[in-house]
C-alpha positions as CSV (number, residue, x, y, z in Angstrom):
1,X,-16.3,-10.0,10.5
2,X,-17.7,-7.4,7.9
3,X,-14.7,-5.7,5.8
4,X,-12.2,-8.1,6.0
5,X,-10.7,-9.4,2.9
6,X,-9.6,-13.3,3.3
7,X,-8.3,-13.6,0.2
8,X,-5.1,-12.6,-1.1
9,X,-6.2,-11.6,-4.9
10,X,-9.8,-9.4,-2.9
11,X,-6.5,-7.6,-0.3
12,X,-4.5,-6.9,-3.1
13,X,-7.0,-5.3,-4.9
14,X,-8.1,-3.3,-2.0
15,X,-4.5,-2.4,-0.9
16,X,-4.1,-0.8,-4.6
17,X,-7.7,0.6,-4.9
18,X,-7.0,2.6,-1.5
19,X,-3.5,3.5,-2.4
20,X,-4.4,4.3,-5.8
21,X,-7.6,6.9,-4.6
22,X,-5.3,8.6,-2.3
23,X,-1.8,9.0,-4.5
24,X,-3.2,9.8,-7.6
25,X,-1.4,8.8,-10.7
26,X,0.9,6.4,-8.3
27,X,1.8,3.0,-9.8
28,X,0.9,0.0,-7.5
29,X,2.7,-2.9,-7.5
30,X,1.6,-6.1,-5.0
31,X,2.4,-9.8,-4.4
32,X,1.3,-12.5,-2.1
33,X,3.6,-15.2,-2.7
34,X,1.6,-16.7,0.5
35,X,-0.4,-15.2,3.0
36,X,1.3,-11.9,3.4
37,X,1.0,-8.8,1.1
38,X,4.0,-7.1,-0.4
39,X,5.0,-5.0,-3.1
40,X,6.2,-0.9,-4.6
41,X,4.1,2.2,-5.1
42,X,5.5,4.6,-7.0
43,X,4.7,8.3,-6.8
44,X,5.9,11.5,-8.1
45,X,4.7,12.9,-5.1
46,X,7.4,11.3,-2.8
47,X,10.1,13.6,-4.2
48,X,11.7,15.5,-1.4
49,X,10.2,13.2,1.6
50,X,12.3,11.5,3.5
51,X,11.5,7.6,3.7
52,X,10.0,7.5,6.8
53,X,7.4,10.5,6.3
54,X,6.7,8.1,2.8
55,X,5.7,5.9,4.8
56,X,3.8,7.3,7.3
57,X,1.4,8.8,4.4
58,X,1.1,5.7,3.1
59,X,0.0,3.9,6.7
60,X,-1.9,6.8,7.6
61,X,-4.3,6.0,4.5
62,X,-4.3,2.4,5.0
63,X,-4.6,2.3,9.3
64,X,-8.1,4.5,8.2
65,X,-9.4,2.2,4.7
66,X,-7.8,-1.2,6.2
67,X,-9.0,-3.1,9.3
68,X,-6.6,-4.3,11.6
69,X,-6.4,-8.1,10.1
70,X,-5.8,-6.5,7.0
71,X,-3.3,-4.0,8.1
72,X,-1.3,-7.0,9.6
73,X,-1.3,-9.1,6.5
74,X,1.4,-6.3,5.0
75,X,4.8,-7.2,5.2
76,X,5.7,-4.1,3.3
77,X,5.3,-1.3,0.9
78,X,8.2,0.3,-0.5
79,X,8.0,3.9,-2.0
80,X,10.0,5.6,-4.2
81,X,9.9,8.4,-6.4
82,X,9.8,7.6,-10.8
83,X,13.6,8.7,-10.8
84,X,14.3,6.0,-8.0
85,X,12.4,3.4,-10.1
């Protein structure tokens, strides 16, 4: 299938690249300790959302760059504001 990254360095790196386009200034943090995805992004642009519209930014922008193998390869994104960090 075209688009779909198998490795976890190549979904990492896309996972940031998207987020990064999108939030500017935000500070990406992943892992793949094996085959899942996981990390922080930290925006100033979260303050005064509530967690859950955070996240649905963050999904919206990655359900429309990611397909859906990717997408399921997440286990999770936190996101917090600097003064959270």
């Amino acid at each position: 299938m075209a688009g779909i990254t198998r490795n976890g360095s190549g979904l990492r790196k896309k996972i940031s690249k998207v987020l990064r386009q999108k939030f500017p200034d935000a500070r990406v943090s992943l892992d793949q300790p094996g085959e899942r995805v996981s990390g922080m992004m930290v925006w100033k642009g979260f303050e005064g959302l509530e967690q859950l519209d955070r996240q649905d930014r963050v999904w919206k922008v990655l359900r429309a760059k990611l397909s859906r193998d990717e997408q399921l390869r997440i286990a999770a994104i936190l996101t917090m504001t600097p003064l959270e960090r």
